[in-house]
C-alpha positions in Angstrom: 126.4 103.9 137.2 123.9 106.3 139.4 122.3 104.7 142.1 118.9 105.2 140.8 116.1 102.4 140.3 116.5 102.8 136.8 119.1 103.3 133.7 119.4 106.1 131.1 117.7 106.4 128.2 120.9 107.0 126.6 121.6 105.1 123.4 118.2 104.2 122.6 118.1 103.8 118.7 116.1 106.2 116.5 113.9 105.1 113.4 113.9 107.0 110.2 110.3 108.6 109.7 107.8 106.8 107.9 106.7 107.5 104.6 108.2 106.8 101.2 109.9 103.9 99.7 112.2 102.5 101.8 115.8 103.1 100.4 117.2 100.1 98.3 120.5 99.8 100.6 117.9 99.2 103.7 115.8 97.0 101.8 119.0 94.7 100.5 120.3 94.5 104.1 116.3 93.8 105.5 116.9 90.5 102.8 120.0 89.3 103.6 118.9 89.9 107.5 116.4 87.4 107.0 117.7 84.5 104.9 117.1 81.1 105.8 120.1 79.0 106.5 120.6 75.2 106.5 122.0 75.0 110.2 120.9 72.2 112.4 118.4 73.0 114.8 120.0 72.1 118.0 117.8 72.9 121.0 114.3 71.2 120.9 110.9 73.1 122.3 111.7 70.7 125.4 115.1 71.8 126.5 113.7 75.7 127.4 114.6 76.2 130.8 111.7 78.3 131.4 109.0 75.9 132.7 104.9 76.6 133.1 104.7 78.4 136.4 107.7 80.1 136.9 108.7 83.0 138.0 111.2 84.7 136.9 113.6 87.0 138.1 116.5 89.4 136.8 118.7 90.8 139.5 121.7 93.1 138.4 123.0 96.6 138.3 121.6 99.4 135.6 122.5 97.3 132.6 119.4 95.4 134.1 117.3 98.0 135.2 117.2 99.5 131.8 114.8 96.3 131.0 115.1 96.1 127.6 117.1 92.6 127.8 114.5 91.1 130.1 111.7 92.2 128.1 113.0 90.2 125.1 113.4 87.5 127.0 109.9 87.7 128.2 108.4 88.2 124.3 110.2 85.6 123.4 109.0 83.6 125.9 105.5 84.5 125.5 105.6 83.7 121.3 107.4 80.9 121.5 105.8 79.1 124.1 102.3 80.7 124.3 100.7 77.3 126.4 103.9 78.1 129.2 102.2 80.7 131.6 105.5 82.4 132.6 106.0 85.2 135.0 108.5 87.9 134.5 110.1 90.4 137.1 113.2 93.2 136.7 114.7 93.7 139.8 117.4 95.7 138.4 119.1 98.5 140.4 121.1 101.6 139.2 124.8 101.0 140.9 124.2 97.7 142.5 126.8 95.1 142.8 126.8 91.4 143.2 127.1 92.6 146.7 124.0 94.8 147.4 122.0 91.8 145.2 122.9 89.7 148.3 121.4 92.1 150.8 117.9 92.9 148.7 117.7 89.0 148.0 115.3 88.5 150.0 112.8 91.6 149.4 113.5 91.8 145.6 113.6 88.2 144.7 112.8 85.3 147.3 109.6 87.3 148.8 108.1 88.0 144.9 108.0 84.2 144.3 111.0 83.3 142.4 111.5 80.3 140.5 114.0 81.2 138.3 117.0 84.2 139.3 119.0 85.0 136.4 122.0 87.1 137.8 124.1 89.6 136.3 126.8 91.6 137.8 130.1 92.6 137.6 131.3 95.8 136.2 130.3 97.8 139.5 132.0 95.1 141.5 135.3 96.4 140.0 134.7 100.3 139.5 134.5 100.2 135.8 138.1 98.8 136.4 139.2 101.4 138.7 138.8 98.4 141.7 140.2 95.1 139.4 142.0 94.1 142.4 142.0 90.8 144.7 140.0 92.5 147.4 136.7 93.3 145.3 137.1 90.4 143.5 136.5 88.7 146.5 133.9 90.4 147.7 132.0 89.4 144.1 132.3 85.7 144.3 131.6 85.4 147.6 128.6 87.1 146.8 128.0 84.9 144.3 128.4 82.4 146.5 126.0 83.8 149.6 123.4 84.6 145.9 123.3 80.9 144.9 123.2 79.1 148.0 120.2 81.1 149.7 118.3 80.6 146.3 119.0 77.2 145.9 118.0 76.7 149.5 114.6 78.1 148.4 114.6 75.6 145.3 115.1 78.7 143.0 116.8 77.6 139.7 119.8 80.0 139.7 121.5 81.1 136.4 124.8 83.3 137.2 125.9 85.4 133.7 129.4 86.6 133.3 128.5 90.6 132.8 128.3 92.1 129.7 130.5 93.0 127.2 132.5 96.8 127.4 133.7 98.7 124.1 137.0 97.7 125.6 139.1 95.3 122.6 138.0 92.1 122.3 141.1 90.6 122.4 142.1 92.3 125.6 138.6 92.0 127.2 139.2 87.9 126.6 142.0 87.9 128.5 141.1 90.8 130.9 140.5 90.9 134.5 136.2 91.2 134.2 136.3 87.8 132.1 138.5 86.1 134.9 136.5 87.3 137.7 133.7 86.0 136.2 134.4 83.3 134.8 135.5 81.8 138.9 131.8 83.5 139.5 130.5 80.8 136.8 132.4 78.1 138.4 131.0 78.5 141.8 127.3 78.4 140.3 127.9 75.0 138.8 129.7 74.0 141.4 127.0 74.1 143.5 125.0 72.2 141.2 123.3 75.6 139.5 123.9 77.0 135.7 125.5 79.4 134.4 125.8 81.7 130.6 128.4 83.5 129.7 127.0 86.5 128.4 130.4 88.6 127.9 132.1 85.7 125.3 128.5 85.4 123.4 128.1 89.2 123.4 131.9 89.5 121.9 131.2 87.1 119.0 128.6 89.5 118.1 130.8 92.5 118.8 133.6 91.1 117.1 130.9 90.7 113.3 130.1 94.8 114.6 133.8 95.8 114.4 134.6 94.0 110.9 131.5 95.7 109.4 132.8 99.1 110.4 135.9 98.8 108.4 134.0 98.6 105.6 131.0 101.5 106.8 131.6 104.8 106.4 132.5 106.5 109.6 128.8 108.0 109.9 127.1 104.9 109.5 129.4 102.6 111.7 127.8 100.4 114.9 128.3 99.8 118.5 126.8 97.9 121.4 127.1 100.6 123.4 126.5 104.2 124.5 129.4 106.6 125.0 130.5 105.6 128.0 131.4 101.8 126.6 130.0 100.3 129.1 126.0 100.6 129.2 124.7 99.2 126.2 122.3 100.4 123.3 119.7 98.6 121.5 121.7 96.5 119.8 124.1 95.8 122.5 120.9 95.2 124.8 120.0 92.6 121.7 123.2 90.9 121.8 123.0 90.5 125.7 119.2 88.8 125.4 120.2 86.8 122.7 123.2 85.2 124.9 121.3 84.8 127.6 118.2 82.5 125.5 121.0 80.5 124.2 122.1 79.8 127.8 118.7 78.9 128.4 118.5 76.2 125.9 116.1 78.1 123.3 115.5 76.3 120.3 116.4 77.7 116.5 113.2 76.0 115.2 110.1 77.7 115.7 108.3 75.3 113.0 108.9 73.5 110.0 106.4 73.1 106.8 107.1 71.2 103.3 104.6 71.0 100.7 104.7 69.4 97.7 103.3 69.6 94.4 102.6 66.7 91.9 100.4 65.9 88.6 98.5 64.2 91.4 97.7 67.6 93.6 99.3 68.5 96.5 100.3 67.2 99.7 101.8 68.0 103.1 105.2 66.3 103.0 106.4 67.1 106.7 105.3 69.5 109.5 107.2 70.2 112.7 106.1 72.2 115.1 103.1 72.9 113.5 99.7 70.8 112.3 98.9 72.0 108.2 95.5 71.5 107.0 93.1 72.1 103.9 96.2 72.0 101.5 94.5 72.5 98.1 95.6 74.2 94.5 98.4 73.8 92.1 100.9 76.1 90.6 98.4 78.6 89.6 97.5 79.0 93.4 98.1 77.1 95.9 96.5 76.8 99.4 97.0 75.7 103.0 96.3 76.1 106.6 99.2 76.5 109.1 98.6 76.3 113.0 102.1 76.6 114.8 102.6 75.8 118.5 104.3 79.0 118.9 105.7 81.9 116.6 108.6 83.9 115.7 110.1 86.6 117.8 109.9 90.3 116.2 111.4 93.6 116.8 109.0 96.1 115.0 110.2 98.8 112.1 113.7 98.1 110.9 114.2 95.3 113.7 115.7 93.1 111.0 118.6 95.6 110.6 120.1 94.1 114.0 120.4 90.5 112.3 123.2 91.4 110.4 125.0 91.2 113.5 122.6 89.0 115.8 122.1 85.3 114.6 118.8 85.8 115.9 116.6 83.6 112.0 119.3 81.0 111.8 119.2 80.3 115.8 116.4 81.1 117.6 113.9 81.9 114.8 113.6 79.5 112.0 110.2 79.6 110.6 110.3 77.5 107.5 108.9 76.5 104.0 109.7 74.7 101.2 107.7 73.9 98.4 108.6 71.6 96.0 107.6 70.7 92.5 106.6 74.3 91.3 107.4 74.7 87.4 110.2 78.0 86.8 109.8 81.0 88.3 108.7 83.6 90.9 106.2 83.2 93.4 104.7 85.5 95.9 103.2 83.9 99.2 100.3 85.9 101.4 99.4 84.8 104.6 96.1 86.2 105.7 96.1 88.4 103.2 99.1 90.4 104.2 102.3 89.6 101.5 105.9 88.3 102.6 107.6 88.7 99.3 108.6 86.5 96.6 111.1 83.7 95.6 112.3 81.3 92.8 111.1 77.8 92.5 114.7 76.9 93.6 114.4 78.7 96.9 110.8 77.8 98.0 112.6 73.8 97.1 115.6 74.7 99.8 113.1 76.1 101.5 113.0 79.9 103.2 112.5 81.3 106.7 109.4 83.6 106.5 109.8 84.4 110.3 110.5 88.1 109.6 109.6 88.3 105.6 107.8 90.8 104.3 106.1 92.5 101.1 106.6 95.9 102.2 109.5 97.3 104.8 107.1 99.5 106.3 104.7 97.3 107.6 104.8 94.0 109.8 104.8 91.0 107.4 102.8 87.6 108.2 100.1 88.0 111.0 102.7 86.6 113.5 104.9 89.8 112.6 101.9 92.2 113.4 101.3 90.0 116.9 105.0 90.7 117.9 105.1 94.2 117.1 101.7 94.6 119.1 103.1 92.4 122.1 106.2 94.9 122.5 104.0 97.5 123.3 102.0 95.5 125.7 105.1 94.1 127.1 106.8 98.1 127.4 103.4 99.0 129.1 103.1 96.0 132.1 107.2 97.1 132.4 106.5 100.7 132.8 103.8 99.9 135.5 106.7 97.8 137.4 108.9 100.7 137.1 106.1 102.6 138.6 105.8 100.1 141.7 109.6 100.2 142.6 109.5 104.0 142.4 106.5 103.8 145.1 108.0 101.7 147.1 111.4 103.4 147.1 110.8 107.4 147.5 107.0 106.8 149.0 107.0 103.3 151.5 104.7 105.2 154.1 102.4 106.6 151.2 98.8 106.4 153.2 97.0 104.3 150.4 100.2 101.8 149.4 98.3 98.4 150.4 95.1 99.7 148.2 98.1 100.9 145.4 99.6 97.5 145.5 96.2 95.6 145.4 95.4 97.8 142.2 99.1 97.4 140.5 98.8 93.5 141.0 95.7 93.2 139.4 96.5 95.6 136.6 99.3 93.6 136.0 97.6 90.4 135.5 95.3 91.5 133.3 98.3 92.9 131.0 99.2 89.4 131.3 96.2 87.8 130.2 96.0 90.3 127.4 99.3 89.5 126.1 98.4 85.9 126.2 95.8 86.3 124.3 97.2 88.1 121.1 100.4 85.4 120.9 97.2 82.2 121.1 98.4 80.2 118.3 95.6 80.3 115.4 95.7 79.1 112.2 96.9 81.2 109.1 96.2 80.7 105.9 98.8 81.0 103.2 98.1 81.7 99.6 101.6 80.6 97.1 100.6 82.3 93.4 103.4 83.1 90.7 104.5 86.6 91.5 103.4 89.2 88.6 105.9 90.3 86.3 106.5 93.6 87.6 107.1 92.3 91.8 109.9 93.3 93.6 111.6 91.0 95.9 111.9 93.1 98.9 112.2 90.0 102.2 113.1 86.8 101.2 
């Protein structure tokens, strides 16, 4: 990896162009990204590590710098729990080791404020497996060691990741020399009372759906986590890597749960989780309510659905529910605020479906909580550039003349970004509309 403040580009997925219908083989894979499951929810909102007030820091080599992972973290973070006033910060370096983490500690992470340092290293540490010898992997874990204890001496909440998956055989990468090393990295983090995720086994469970959907792809349309090299990771790898690490931090599948149901004597609101439901009014013909969630789905923008054929990103981290029971035969479409999700049977509104990333039309965002996350990605990209921007000052230009006045005017920048992305993800209530679907509908998102 270059010693640079920041990663390549490379890798970085392309979209097809908009316009058109979207091709039936897209649209069937956009459904079946998005079905609900009946998995337990595991994880309540109260077992998220991240905590109102922290500060949050990700320390690694260009894996990390890339900030792609982190910012998912962080819009996760900021839909889910939009009342938790969470600080994000990349300290990611092109090249870095566990090693050179331990020297920029201080600077990079203790001086910003840390609460929280989630830590991920390991490939440098060996030389891409040039250096898998006794020597460097000593010089990792005690690393690891020196990282943990002066964070924890500074009451920082340390998480230590194993690093991320390679294109190298998952078989052979489970009993390989990276997993090993970092796996006795792992153990030194708990055993000094700190946590740790292992990224690398949680990214090969995804890698492992990737490889038995290529033999049956054509070679043209067959998927990766990574970029040529096999070791920094594309969008999707970059996915898989942020989706380990929120299950190492105790994120919850349930955003929120809703039942109606519908009798000779009206309607009623049978259970809400998550969630208070109001102004529940109609019948079959049309029926009505108000939904106001604590916090909402996590989104990926155009085509961001495609990635959940391999991530298990709606059955465990993003289960936005309904069911509706009591509806006479047939298909129904349900609006909320206006904009259309799609449409189901009777029998699948009474199992009930996960309308986190449903939508009427595979071209646009679908519920108003879609068009929020798609929104916050760009807000979140911007505040990251900016940071980018900061490191690169204070790397090539420390003695730049007007760097304190720079600083002051980056700082303040930055927490206005912040309040602005706060204040698209504010819960608010949405109003959904359940009507019997016209003859002629399509079911495009269940």
């Amino acid at each position: 990896m270059p010693d640079t403040p920041l990663a390549s580009d490379r890798g970085r997925a392309t979209h097809t162009p908009r316009g058109g219908r979207l091709p039936r083989g897209v649209l069937l894979m956009l459904a079946g990204a998005i079905l609900s499951s009946a998995c337990p929810c595991g994880a309540s909102a109260g077992d998220f590590a991240l905590r109102d007030g922290d500060t949050v820091v990700f320390l690694g080599d260009s894996i990390t710098a890339a900030r792609t992972y982190g910012r998912i973290v962080e819009n996760y973070t900021l839909l889910r729990f939009p009342d938790r006033k969470v600080h994000f910060l990349n300290a990611g370096w092109g090249g870095d080791t566990a090693e050179g983490g331990l020297r920029r500690l201080d600077r990079d992470v203790l001086d910003r404020g840390a609460t929280v340092l989630i830590v991920a290293y390991g490939v440098n540490d060996i030389g891409w497996g040039t250096h898998a010898d006794e020597v460097h992997r000593r010089i990792y874990l005690d690393s690891i060691r020196g990282i943990v204890e002066r964070a924890k001496a500074r009451k920082v909440r340390v998480y230590i990741c194993s690093a991320a998956a390679t294109a190298e055989s998952p078989d052979a990468a489970e009993r390989g020399f990276l997993q090993t090393m970092c796996d006795d990295g792992m153990a030194i983090a708990r055993e000094l009372g700190e946590h740790a995720i292992d990224i690398q086994r949680g990214m090969r469970a995804i890698q492992r759906a990737v490889l038995k959907a290529n033999e049956r792809a054509k070679p043209e349309d067959r998927q990766s986590l990574h970029v040529a090299d096999g070791v920094h990771l594309n969008d999707l790898g970059q996915l898989a890597m942020a989706f380990s690490i929120l299950k190492g931090l105790d994120a919850p599948a349930e955003v929120s749960s809703v039942a109606i149901d519908v009798s000779a004597d009206g309607p009623r609101a049978a259970e809400a989780r998550g969630c208070k439901v109001n102004r529940v009014t109609g019948g079959p013909d049309r029926l009505e309510f108000d939904r106001l969630d604590d916090g909402l789905p996590l989104n990926f923008g155009l085509f961001g659905a495609l990635n959940f054929r391999y991530v298990p990103i709606p059955e465990e981290l993003n289960r936005y529910l309904l069911r509706v029971r009591g509806l006479p035969t047939g298909r129904y479409a349900i609006e909320a605020d206006g904009r259309g999700l799609g449409t189901w049977t009777d029998a699948e509104l009474a199992r009930s479906v996960n309308l986190a990333s449903a939508t009427a039309d595979g071209w646009q965002p679908g519920g108003p909580w879609d068009a929020q996350a798609w929104i916050l990605q760009d807000m979140t990209q911007g505040r990251d550039k900016m940071a980018s921007g900061r490191l690169f000052l204070d790397h090539y230009l420390p003695a730049h003349p007007d760097g304190v006045r720079l600083h002051a005017l980056d700082s303040e920048i930055n927490a206005r970004i912040e309040d602005l992305q706060r204040a698209l993800v504010k819960p608010r209530p949405f109003h959904f509309v359940i009507h019997p679907a016209p003859a002629e509908a399509t079911k495009v998102s269940p």
